[in-house]
N, C-alpha and C positions, 0 to 999 in steps of 0.2 A: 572747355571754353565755348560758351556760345557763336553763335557765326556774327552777330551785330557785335560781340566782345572782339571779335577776331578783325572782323571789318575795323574796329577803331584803331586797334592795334596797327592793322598796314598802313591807317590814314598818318597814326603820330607819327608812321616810320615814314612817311613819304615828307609830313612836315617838317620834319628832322632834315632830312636831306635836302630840301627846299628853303632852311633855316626860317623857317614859319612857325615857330614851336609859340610864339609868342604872341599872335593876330588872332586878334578877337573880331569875328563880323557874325549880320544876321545871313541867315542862308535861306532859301526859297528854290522852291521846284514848278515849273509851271509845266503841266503834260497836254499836247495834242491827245485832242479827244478826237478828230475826224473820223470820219467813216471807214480811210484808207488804216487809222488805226484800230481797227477794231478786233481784227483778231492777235493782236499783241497782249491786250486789256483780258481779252479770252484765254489767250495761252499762260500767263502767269507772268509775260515779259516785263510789264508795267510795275506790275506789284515787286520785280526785283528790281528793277529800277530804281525805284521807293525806300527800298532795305538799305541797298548800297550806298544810296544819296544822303539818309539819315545818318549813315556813320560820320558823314563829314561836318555835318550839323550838329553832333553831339558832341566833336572835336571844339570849333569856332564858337558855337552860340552857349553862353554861359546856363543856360535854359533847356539846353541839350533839344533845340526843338526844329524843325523843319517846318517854315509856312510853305502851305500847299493849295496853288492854284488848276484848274484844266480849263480849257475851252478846246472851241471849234469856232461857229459864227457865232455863238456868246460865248458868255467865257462866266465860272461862277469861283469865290474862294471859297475853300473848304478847312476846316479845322485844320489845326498843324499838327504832325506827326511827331510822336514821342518813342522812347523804349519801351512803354508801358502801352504803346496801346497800335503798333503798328501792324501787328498779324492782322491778316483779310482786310487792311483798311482800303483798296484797290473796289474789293466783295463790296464791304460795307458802305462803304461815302460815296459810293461814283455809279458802281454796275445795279447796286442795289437801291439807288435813290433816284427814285420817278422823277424827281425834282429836278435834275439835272438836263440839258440838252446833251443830247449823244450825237456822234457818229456824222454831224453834217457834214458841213466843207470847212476850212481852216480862214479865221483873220485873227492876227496874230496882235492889230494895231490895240483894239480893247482892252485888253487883258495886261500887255504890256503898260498903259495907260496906268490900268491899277495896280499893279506891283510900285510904279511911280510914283502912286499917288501914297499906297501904304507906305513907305518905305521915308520919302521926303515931305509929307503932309499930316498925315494920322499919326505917324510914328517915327516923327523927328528926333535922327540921335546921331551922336558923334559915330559910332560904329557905324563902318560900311556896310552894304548888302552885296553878297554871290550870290547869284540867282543862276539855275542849272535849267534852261528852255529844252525841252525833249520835242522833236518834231521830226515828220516822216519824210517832208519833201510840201511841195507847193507854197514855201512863203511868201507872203506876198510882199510886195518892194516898197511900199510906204513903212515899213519899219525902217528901212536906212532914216527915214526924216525922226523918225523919233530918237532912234540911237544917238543920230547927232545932237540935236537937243539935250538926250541925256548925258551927253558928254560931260556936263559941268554938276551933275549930282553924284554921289559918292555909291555908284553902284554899278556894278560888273555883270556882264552878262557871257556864260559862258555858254553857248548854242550845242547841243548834240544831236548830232543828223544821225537817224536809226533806219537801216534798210537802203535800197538800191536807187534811189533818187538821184537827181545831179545837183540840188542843194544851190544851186547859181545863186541866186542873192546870198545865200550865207557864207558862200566861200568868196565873195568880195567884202568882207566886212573888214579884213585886214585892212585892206587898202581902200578904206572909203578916208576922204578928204576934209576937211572942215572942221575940226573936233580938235577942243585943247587936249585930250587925251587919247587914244585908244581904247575904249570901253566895255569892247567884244572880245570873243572869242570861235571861232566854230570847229570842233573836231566831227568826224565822221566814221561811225561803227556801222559796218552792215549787218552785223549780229551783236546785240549786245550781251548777250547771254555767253559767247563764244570768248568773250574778252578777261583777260582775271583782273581781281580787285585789282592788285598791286598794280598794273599798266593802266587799268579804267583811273586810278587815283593821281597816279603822273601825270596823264594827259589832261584829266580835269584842272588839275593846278598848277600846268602848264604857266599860262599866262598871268595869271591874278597875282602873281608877287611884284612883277615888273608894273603891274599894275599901281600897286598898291604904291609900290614910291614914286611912279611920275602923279599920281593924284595928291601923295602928301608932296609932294616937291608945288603943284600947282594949286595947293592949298586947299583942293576938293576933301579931302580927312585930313584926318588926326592922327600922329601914328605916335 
């Protein structure tokens, strides 16, 4: 069995357990591209990040497809990831494309903006969006005003803090105020590599069930 075969396999078993066997959404990955993440993107961290995250995407999206965003102080989208074409896509779309802004400093407001904007404007659909935001540390705190905001669209953001930061805006997000929903989530791995699927896919889908029925309860989806 291949490892992305193997990968799916934990996810159906974690949906199984989570009674999710039956939730269809779109999924999205948005990666810190900063400078402080640079040698992640080098070491091959990113590119597993990528692998793992596509299993869950091939799970939910009828499409089997992963949209994929990076930024830093811009933020660019880039083709979506499939089973047919994910090997070196880290190599090929991102390290190897002049096109892209690398390695600056992190604003997270932009880029968030357009996942928003694809999501409830471009690509209006009953089906919600997971969206998995990979970031190293230094958020910046104008994201609280947009999460809240996003509160009333049908789309879940689950934050994963990777390495040794104190993540302080993200770990208030539980208890941020104002919002018919709760719309976030943030776990923190200091090694993501060091983590196995099975526990990476628990905690990923931690919250997004609870999610999904107080938004159908308050009419943000469809369930």
């Amino acid at each position: 069995m291949s490892p992305i075969d193997l990968r799916k396999k934990l996810v159906q078993i974690t949906l199984e357990k989570k009674r999710m066997t039956d939730v269809a959404a779109r999924v999205g990955i948005v990666l810190d591209i900063s400078g402080s993440m640079q040698r992640l993107y080098r070491n091959g961290t990113v590119q597993d990040v990528l692998e793992r995250i596509l299993a869950v995407a091939c799970k939910f999206d009828d499409n089997g497809s992963l949209d994929v965003w990076i930024y830093d102080n811009e933020f660019r989208r880039l083709p979506s990831v499939t089973e047919k074409d994910f090997h070196h896509y880290v190599t090929d779309h991102i390290l190897n494309n002049a096109s892209i802004h690398k390695f600056g400093r992190n604003n997270e407001v932009p880029v968030m903006e357009d996942v928003i904007r694809k999501y409830t404007v471009e690509e209006d659909s009953e089906l919600p969006a997971f969206i998995i935001f990979i970031n190293d540390g230094g958020v910046v705190k104008a994201i609280r005003k947009i999460i809240t905001a996003a509160a009333v669209q049908p789309i879940f953001w689950q934050f994963v803090g990777i390495g040794e930061s104190d993540f302080e805006v993200l770990k208030r997000l539980d208890t941020m105020e104002g919002r018919v929903v709760d719309n976030a989530n943030f776990m923190h791995l200091n090694d993501f590599k060091s983590i196995s699927d099975e526990e990476l896919y628990d905690r990923l889908l931690n919250e997004f069930p609870s999610w999904l029925k107080e938004a159908a309860l308050k009419r943000i989806i469809r369930m």
